[in-house]
Structures are given as structure tokens and as C-alpha cells.
C-alpha positions in Angstrom: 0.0 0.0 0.0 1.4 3.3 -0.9 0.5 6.2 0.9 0.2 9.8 -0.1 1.2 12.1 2.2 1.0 16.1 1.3 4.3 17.2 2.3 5.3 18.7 -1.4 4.6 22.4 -1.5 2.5 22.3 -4.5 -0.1 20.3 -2.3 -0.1 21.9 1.1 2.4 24.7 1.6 3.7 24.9 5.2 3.4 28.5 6.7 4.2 29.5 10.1 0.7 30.9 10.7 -1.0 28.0 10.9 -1.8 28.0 14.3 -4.2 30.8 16.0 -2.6 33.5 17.7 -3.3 34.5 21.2 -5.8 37.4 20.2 -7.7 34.8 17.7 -7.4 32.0 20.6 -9.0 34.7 23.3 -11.7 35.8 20.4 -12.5 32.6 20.2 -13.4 32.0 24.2 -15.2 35.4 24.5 -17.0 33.8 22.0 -17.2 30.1 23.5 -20.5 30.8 25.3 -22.4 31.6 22.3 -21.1 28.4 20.2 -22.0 26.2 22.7 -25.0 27.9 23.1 -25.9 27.1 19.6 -24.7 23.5 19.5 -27.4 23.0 21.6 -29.7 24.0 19.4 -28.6 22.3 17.3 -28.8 19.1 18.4 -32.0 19.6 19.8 -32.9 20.6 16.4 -30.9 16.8 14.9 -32.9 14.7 17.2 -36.3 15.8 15.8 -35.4 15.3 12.3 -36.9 12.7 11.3 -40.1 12.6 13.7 -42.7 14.7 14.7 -41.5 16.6 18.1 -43.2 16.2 21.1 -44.3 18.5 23.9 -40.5 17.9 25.5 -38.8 18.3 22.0 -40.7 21.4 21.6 -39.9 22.5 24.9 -35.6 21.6 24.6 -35.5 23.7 21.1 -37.1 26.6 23.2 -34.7 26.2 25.5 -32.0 26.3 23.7 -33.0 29.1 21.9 -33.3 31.1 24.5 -30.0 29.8 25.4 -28.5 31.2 22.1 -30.4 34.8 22.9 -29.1 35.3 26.2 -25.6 34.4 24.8 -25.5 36.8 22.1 -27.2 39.4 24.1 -24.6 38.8 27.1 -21.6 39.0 23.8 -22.9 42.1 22.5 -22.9 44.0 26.2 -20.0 43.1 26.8 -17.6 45.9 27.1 -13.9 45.3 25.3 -11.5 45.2 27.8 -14.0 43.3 30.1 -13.0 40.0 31.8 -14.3 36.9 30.3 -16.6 35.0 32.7 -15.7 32.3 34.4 -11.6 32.8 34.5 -10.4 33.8 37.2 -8.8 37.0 37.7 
């Protein structure tokens, strides 16, 4: 078995910035409420694909999206240099 591997740099070229910096990697926990927020949603959204959803269903997706509001509205209040929940200071 041959295998391919894409170490030319015709295929993938290698650049030093492929990692996140530390600004993108603190965006991206400011922001961490909010995604998980919405993963929620979505899975509550996955399990009643393919079925009709009950009064629970129904009541999870509300959940969640109220969830999803409070996270965005808690994002978009928050002031710049403000700590990020949760770490300690």
C-alpha cells in the first residue's frame, strides 16, 4: 500500500501561521458561550429530524433558543476590555 502524504509544497504549503494567535485564541473564548450555546440548538434541532417533536422536544429547542439569545445578548454587552466570565482573575 502506498500512501500519499502532502508534504510537497505544490499540495499543502507549510506556513508559520498556521496556528491561532493569542488574540484569535482569546476571540474565540469570549465567543465560547455563544457556540456552545448554539450547538445545543442544534442538536436539539438533529434529534427531531426525522419525527414529529413532542411537547418535550418542543420545549428543549425553546430552551435552547433562548439559550442562544441570552448568549448573544450577554456577547454584545460586553464591554472590550471586560473579563471573560468564568476565569479567574
Amino acid at each position: 500500500m502506498k500512501f500519499i502524504a502532502a508534504l510537497q509544497s505544490i499540495v499543502t504549503p507549510w506556513s508559520e501561521g498556521l496556528e491561532p494567535s493569542d488574540a484569535e485564541l482569546d476571540a474565540i473564548e469570549v465567543e465560547l458561550p455563544l457556540i456552545l450555546a448554539r450547538v445545543d440548538l442544534l442538536d436539539a434541532q438533529i434529534m427531531t429530524i426525522d419525527r414529529t417533536p413532542t411537547e418535550v422536544d418542543e420545549r428543549r429547542i425553546r430552551r435552547a433558543r433562548n439559550r442562544v439569545l441570552a448568549a448573544r445578548r450577554d456577547l454584545a454587552n460586553r464591554t472590550p476590555g471586560s473579563p471573560v466570565p468564568g476565569d479567574a482573575a
